[in-house]
C-alpha positions as CSV (number, residue, x, y, z in Angstrom):
1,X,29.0,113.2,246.9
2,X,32.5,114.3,247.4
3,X,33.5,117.0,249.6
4,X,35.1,120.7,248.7
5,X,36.5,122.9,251.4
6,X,37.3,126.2,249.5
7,X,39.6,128.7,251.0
8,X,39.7,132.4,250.2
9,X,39.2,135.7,251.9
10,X,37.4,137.0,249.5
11,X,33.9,136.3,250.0
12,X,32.6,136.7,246.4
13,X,35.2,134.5,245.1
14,X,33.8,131.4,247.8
15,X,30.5,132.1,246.9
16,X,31.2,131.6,242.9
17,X,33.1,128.9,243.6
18,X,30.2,127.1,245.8
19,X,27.4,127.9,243.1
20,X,30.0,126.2,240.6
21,X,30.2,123.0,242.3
22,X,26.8,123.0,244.0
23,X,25.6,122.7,240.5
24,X,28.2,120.2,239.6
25,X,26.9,118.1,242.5
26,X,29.7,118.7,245.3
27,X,29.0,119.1,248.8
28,X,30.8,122.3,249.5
29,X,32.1,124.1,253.0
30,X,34.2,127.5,253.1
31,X,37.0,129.3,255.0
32,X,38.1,132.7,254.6
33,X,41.7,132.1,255.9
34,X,44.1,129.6,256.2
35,X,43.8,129.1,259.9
36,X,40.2,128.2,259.5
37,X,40.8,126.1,256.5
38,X,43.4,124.1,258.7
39,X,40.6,123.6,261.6
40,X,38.0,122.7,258.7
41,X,40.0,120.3,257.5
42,X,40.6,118.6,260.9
43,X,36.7,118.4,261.2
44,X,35.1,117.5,257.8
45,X,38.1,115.8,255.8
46,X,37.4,117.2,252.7
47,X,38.1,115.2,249.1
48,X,39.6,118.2,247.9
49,X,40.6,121.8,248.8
50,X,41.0,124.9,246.6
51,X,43.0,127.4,248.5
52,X,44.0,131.1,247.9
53,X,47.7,131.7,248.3
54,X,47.5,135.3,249.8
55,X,45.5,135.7,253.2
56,X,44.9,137.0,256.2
57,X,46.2,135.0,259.5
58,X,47.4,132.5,257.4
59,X,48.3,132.1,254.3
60,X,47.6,129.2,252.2
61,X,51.2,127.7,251.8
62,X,51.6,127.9,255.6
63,X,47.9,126.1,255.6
64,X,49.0,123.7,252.8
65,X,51.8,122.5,254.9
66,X,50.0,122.3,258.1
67,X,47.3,120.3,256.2
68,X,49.1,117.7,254.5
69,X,51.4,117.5,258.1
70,X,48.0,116.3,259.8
71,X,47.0,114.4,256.5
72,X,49.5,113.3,253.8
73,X,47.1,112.3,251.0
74,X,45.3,116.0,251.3
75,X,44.6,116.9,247.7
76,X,45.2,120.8,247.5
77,X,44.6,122.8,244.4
78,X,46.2,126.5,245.1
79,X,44.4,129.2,243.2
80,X,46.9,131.6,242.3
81,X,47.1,135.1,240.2
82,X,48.8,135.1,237.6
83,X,52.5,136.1,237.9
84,X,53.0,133.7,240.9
85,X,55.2,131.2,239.5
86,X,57.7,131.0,242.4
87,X,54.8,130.7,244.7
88,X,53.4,127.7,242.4
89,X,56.5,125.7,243.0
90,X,56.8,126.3,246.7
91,X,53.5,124.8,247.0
92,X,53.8,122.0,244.7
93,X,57.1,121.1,246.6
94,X,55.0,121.4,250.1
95,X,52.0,118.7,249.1
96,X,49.9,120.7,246.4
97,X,48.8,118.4,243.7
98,X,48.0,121.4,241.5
99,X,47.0,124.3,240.9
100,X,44.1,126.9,238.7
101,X,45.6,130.5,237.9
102,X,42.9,133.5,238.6
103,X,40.5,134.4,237.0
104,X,39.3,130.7,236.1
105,X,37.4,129.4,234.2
106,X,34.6,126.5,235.0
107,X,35.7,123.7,232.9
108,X,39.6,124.7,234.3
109,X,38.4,124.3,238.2
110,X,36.6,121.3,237.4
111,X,39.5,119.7,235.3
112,X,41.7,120.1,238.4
113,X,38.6,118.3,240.9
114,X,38.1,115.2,238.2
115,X,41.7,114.8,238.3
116,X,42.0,114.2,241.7
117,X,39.2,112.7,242.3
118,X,40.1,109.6,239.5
């Protein structure tokens, strides 16, 4: 069973996300910040992580760098709103492998997982 950390600060957000991929199988863990997402990381190396871009503490392209500076192979999907384009290539060019625009839809999310999972 792979591994999903999922990284937002808003809680209802995590908590689709988790009934999403609990039903799809995949062990899941959540952070509400980037800070915490980097210390998750650290302890449960996760197959993949979907990560907000705006937070508080940290925000997920500061956490995308840190995570893929402790782990080079990390396979981040950013969620992003739309109208974040600039941001999209800032992560991709720091480690992201992709990313899902909010809102998403369920077959969108789990297109990104498969992807890097294969």
């Amino acid at each position: 069973m792979a591994k999903v950390l999922i990284v937002d600060d808003a809680e209802f957000l995590r908590v689709r996300l988790t009934k999403m991929l609990n039903t799809d199988g995949y062990e899941v863990f959540q952070a509400e910040n980037g800070l915490k997402a980097v210390a998750a990381y650290k302890e449960l190396h996760p197959d993949v992580v979907l990560m907000d871009v705006t937070m508080p503490e940290m925000d997920g392209l500061t956490a995308l760098r840190e995570i893929v500076g402790f782990d080079p192979k990390a396979r981040v999907v950013m969620l992003t709103a739309l109208g974040q384009e600039s941001v999209v290539l800032e992560a991709v060019k720091s480690g992201a492998r992709d990313f899902v625009v909010k809102p998403f839809e369920h077959e969108r999310v789990m297109k990104a997982i498969t992807k890097l999972l294969s």
